[in-house]
C-alpha positions as CSV (number, residue, x, y, z in Angstrom):
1,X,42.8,12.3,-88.4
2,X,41.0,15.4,-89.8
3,X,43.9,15.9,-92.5
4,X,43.3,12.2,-93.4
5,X,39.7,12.3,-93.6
6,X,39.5,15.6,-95.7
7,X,42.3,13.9,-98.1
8,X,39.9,11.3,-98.0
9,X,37.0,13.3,-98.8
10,X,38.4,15.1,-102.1
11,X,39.8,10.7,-103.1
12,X,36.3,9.4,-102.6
13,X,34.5,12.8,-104.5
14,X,37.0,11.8,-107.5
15,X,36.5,8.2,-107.7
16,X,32.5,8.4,-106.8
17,X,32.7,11.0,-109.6
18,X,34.3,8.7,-112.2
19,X,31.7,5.5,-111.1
20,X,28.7,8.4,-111.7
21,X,30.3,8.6,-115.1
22,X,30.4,5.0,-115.5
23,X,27.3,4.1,-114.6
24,X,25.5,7.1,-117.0
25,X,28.0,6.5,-119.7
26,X,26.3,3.5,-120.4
27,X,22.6,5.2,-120.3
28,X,23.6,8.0,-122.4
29,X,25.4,5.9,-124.7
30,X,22.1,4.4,-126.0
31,X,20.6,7.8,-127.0
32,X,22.8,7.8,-130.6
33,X,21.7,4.3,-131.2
34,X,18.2,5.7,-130.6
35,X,18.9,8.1,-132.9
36,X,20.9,6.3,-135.5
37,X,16.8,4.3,-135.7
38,X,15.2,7.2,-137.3
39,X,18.0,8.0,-139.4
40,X,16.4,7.2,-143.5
41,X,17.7,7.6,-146.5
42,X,15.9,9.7,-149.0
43,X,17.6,10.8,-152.7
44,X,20.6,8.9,-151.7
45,X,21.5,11.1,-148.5
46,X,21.1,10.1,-144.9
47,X,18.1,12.3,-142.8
48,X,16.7,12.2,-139.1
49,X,13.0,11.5,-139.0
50,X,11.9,12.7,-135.8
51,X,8.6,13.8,-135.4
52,X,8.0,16.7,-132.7
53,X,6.5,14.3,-129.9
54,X,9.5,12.2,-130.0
55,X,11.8,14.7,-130.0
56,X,9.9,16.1,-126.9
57,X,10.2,12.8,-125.4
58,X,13.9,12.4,-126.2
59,X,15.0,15.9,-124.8
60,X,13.1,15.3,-121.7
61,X,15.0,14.8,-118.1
62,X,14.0,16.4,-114.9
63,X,17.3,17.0,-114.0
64,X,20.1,17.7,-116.9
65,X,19.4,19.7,-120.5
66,X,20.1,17.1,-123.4
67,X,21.3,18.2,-126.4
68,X,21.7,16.6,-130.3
69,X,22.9,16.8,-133.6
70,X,23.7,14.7,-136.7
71,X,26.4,15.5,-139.1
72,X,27.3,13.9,-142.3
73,X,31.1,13.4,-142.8
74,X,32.2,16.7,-144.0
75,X,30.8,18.0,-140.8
76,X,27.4,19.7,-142.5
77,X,24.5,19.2,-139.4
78,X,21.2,18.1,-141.1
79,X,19.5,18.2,-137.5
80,X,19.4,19.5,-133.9
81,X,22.0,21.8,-132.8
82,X,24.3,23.1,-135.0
83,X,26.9,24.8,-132.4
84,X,27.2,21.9,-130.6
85,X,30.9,20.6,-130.6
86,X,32.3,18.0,-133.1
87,X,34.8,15.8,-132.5
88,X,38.6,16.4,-133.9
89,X,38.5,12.9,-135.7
90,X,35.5,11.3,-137.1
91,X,36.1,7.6,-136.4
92,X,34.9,5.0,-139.0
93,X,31.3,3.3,-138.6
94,X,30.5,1.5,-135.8
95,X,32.6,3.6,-133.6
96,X,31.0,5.1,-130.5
97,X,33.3,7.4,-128.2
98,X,32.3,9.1,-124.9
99,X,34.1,12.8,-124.1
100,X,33.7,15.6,-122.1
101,X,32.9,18.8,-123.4
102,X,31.5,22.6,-123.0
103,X,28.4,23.9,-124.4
104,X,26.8,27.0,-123.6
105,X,29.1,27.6,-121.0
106,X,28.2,24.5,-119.4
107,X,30.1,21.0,-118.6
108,X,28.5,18.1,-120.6
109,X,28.8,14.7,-121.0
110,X,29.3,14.1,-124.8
111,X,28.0,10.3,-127.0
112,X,29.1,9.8,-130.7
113,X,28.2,7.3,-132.5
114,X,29.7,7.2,-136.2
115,X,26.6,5.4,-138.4
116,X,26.7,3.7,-142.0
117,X,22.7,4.1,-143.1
118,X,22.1,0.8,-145.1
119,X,22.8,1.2,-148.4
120,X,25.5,4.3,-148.6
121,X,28.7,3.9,-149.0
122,X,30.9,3.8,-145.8
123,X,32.6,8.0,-147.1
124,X,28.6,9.0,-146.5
125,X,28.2,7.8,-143.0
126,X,27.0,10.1,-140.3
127,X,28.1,11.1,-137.0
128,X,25.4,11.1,-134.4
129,X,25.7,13.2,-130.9
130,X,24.0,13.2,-127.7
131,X,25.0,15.9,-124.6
132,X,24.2,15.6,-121.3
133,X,25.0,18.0,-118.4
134,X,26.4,16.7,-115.4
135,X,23.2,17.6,-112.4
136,X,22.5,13.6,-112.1
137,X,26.3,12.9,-112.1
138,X,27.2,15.1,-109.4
139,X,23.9,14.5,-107.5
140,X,24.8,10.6,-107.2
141,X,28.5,11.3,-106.1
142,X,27.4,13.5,-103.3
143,X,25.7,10.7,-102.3
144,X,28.2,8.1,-102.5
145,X,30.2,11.0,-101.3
146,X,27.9,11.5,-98.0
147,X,26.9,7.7,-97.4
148,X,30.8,7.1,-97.0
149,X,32.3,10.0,-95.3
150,X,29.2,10.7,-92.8
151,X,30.0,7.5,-90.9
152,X,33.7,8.3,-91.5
153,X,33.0,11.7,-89.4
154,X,31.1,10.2,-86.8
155,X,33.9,7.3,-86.4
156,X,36.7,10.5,-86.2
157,X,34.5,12.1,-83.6
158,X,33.8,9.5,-81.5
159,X,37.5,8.4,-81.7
160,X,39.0,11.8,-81.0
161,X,36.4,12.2,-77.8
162,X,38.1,9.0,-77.0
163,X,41.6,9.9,-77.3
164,X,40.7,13.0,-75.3
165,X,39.2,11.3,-72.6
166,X,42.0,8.8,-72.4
167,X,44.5,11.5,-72.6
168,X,43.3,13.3,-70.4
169,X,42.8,10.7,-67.2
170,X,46.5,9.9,-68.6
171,X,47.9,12.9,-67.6
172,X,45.2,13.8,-64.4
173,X,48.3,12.7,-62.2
174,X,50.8,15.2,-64.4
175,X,48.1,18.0,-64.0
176,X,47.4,16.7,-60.2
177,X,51.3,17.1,-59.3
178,X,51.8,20.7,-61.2
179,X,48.6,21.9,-59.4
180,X,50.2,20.8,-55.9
181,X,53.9,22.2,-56.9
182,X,52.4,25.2,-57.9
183,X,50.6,25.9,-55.0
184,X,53.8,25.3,-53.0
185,X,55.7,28.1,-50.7
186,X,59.1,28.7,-50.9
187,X,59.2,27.1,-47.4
188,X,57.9,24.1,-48.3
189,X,61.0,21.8,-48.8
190,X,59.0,18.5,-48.0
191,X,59.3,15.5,-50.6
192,X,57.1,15.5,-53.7
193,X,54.7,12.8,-53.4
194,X,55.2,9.4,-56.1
195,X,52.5,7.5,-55.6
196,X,49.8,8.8,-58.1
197,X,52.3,10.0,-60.9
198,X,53.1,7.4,-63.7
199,X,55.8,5.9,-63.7
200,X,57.6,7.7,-67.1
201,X,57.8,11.1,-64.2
202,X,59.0,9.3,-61.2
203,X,62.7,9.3,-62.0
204,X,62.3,13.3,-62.7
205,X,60.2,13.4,-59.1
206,X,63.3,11.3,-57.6
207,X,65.7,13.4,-58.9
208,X,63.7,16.8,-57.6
209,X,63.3,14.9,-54.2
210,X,67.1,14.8,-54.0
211,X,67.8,18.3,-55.2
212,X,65.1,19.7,-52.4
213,X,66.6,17.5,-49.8
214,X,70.2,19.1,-50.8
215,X,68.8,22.6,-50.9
216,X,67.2,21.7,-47.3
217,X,70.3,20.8,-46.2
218,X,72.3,23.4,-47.5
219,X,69.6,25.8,-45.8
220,X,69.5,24.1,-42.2
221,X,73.7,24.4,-42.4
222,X,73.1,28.1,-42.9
223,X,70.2,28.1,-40.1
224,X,73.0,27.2,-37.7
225,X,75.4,29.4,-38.7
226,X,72.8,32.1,-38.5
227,X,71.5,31.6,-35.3
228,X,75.4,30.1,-33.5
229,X,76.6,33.4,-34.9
230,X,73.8,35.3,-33.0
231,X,73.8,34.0,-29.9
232,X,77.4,34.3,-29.8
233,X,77.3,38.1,-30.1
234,X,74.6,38.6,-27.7
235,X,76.9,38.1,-24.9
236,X,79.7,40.8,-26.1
237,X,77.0,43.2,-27.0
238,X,75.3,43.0,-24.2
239,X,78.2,42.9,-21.9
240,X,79.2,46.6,-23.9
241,X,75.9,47.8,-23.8
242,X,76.3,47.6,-20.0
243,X,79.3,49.1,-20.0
244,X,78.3,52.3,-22.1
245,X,75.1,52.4,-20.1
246,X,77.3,52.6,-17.1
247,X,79.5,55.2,-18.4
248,X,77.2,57.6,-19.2
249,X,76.4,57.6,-15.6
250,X,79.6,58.7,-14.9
251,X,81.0,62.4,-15.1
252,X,82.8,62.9,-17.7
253,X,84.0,65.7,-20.0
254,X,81.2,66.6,-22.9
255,X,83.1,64.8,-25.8
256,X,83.6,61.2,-23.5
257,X,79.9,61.8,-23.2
258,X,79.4,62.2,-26.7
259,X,81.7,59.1,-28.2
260,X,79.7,56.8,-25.6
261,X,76.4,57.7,-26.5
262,X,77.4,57.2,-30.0
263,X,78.9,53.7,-29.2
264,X,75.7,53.3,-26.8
265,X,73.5,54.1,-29.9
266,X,75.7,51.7,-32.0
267,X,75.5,49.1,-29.6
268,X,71.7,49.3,-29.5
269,X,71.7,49.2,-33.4
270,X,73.9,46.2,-33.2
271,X,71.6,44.5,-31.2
272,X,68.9,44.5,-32.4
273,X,70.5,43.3,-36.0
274,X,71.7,40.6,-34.2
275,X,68.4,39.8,-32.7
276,X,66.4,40.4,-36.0
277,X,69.1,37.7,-37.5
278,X,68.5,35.0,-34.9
279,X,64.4,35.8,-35.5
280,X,65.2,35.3,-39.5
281,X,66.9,31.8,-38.4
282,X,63.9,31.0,-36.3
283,X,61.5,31.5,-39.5
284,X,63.8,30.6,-42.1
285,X,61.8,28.1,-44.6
286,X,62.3,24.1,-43.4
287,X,62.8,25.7,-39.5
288,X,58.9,25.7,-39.4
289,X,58.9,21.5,-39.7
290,X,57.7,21.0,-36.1
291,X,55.5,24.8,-35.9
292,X,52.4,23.7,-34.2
293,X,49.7,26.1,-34.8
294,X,47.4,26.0,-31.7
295,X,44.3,28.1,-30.8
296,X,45.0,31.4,-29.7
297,X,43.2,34.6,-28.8
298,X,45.1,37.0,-31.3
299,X,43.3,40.0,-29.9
300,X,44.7,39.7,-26.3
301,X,47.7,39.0,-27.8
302,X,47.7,42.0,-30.1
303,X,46.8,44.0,-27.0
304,X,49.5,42.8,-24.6
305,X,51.9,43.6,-27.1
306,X,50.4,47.0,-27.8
307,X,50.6,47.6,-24.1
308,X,54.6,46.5,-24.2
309,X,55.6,49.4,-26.8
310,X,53.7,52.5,-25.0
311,X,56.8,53.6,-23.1
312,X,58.7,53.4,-26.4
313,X,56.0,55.5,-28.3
314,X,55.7,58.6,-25.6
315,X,59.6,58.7,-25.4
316,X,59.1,59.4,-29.3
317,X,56.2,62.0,-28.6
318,X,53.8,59.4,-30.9
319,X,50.5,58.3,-30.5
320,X,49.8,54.2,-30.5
321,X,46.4,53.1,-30.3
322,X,44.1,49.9,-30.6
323,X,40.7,49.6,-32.2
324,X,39.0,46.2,-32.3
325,X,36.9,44.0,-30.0
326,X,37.8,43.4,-26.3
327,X,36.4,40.3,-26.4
328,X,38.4,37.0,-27.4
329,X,39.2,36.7,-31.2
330,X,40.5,32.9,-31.8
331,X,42.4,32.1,-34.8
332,X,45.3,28.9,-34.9
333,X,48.7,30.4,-34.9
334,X,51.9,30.2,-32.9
335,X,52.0,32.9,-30.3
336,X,55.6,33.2,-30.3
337,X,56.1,33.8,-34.0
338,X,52.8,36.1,-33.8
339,X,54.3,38.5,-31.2
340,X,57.7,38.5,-33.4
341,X,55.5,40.0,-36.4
342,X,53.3,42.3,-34.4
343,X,57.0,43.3,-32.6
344,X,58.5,43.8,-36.2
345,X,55.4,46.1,-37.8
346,X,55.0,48.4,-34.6
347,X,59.2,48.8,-34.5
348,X,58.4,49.8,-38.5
349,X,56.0,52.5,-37.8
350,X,57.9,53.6,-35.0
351,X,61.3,54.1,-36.2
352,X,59.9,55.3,-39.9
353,X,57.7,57.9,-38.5
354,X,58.4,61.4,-37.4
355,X,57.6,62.7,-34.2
356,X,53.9,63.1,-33.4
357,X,53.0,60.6,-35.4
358,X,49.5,58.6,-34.8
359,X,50.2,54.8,-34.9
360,X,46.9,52.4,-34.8
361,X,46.7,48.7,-34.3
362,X,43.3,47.7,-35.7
363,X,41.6,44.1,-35.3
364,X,38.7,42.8,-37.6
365,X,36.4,40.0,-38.0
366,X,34.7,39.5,-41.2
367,X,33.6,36.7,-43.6
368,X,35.2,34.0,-41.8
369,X,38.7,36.2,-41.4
370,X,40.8,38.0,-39.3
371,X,42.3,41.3,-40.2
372,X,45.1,42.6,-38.2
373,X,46.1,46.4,-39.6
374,X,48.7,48.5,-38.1
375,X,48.4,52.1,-40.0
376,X,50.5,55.2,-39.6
377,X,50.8,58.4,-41.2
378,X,53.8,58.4,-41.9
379,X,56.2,59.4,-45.1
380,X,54.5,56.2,-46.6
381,X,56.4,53.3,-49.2
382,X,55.8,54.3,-52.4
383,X,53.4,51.6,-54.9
384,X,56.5,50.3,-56.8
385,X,58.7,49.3,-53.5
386,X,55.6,47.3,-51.8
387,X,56.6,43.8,-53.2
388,X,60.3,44.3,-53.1
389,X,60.6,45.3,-49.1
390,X,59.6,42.1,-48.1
391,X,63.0,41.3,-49.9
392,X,65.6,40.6,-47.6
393,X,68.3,43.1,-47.1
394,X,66.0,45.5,-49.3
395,X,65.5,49.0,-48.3
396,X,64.0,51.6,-49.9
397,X,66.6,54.0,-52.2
398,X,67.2,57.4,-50.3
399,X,65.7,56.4,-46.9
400,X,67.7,58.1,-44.6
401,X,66.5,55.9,-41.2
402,X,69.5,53.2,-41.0
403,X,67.8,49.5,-40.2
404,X,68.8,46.3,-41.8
405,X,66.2,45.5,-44.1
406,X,64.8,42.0,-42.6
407,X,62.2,43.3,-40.3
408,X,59.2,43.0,-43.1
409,X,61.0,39.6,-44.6
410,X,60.5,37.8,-40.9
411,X,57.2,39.1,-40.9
412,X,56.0,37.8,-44.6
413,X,57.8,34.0,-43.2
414,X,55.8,34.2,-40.4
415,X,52.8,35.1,-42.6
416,X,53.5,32.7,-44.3
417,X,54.0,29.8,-42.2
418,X,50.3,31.1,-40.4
419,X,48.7,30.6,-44.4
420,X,48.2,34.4,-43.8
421,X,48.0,36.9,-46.4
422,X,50.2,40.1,-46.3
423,X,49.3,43.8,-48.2
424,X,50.8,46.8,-48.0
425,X,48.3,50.1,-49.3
426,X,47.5,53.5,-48.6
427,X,45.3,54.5,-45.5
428,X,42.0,56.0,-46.7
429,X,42.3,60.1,-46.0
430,X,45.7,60.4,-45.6
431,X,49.5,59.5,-46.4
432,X,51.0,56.9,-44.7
433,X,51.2,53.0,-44.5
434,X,48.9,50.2,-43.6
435,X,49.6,47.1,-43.6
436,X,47.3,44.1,-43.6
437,X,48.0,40.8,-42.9
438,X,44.2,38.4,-43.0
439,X,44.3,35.3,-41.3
440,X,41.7,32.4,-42.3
């Protein structure tokens, strides 16, 4: 529309241009005639007689310098200005032409008139000029210019505010949906909603619908096999675990000892693989459908659990403490899945950490939040491996502690399945890992 109108613009200036000329043509016209009234005929040649008052008076204009000469037909100027332009061809009397022209390095508006004084013969007739410049000519086509393109603007304007505002409620319901996919987790499998979109999007919602409710599918099948596969090795692993456990009671020469408390160790290894892999299919995204988050009191919870893995920190020669209030901090969550991730960042800092290491389990309150941090001071995750170890499977490169890789994965699904955030930085003073997870 602006193209258009500015296409318009330069159209109208022309044309309004051309009806300036029109309409002054005809004024300026009458000037030679004017003239062609004081021309007399003295001694048988044709002469102006134009006394200095009426000259004044014809050379006057408040807005454009005239100009004027007369020339006999051999081009000799017996008045006015003598540098002023003649035409190629003098026309025969009685004709009157209108040209453009440049004098004195300005545009003008050029009049002849080719006049026969009574009495000479038609080879002695005169050729009378009047120049305008162009100020009242281009002053009257800006305005023609303005009175037609002003409202022109305002109509584009008010038509483009229009197509905006329609436009824009158009697509509210596009911009509505993209807001809410965005916002998604990767958990959320659930059906996008149809009822607000328009009705152009609703085969591509219908189609994504399907695809999600495949993918959920394909993801509940894999669920099962997880967890079937699982359970089923719980009983053989724990049947061998009892069996090593009861060997090493046994006497026995020092290498019998030896192979069973490395199959004891493997066995215990095993274990808990299996068990971390039955927790994954317990958090896996579309297995939190019916996860009920109730009111709990996180801090006795976090305490209780603290309490649990003391006989697993002396036996490491570690130090596992908790800072935070005694009294009751309530937050909605599931306790089960809590416990898990609490379970899963203490085993961390356990197994990651060298002997003598200080482990604390910290608990804030602030600004409508609640911060759970478990620190150590460890050997630490270096900035560049903090997003990837929530990764599944994902360990960090030279780590010479053998684990599986899921234990920070279950605890980012169950962070996120509690609308929890989850960050991983360095403890203020010294090396080491903290992680924080804030819970509205």
């Amino acid at each position: 529309m602006l193209v258009l109108w500015l296409s318009s613009a330069v159209l109208t200036y022309y044309l309004a241009f051309r009806f300036a000329n029109y309409a002054y043509d005809y004024s300026l016209m009458d000037s030679p005639h004017d003239l062609a009234g004081q021309i007399v005929v003295l001694n048988g040649k044709a002469s102006l007689d134009l006394p200095l008052s009426a000259r004044q008076i014809f050379l006057s204009d408040k807005m454009d310098t005239i100009y004027y000469n007369v020339a006999r037909r051999d081009r000799t100027v017996i008045s006015g200005e003598p540098d002023l332009p003649l035409p190629d061809v003098i026309r025969k009397p009685g004709a009157s032409t209108v040209r453009n022209g440049i004098f004195r390095a300005q545009k003008v508006r050029i009049a002849s008139l080719s006049y026969l004084p009574p009495g000479l013969s038609p080879d002695q007739s005169v050729l009378i000029q009047v120049a305008e410049t162009l100020n009242k000519r281009r002053r009257m086509a800006g305005q023609i210019i303005a009175t037609m393109l002003l409202p022109q603007l305002l109509l584009i304007v008010l038509a483009a505010l229009i197509v905006w505002t329609g436009i824009g409620k158009g697509l509210a319901p596009l911009e509505q949906l993209h807001r809410g996919i965005a916002a998604r987790s990767d958990r959320d499998l659930s059906p996008v909603e149809e009822a607000n979109t328009p009705q152009e999007v609703r085969p591509i919602i219908s189609e994504v619908n399907a695809l999600m409710n495949r993918l959920e599918k394909a993801l509940e099948v894999q669920r099962r096999f997880i967890a079937d596969a699982a359970h089923q090795l719980r009983t053989p692993l724990a049947g061998l675990k009892t069996q090593t456990s009861l060997a090493l009671r046994q006497a026995v020469n020092q290498d019998t000892q030896h192979s069973l408390a490395q199959i004891d160790a493997s066995a215990d290894r095993t274990i808990r693989l299996v068990n971390q892999m039955l927790a994954l299919a317990q958090v896996e995204p579309g297995s939190d459908r019916l996860l009920e988050l109730k009111p709990l009191d996180l801090g006795r919870l976090v305490r209780e659990t603290v309490k649990e893995w003391v006989p697993a920190v002396i036996k490491k020669d570690m130090d596992l403490g908790y800072e935070g209030p005694n009294s009751s901090v309530m937050i909605d969550g599931d306790a089960v899945r809590l416990k898990m991730m609490i379970d899963n960042l203490i085993d961390n800092a356990v197994r990651y950490c060298p002997k003598g290491s200080n482990i604390t389990t910290r608990l804030e309150e602030a600004d409508g939040s609640v911060t759970l941090t478990i620190e150590d001071n460890g050997m630490g995750i270096p900035p560049g491996e903090r997003d990837a170890v929530f990764q599944r499977f994902y360990r960090v490169p030279d780590n010479p502690i053998p684990g599986s890789g899921l234990g920070l994965s279950i605890v980012r699904d169950i962070v996120t399945s509690h609308r929890a955030r989850i960050s991983i930085e360095t403890p203020m003073g010294h090396s080491g890992t903290s992680v924080k997870v804030t819970f509205p």
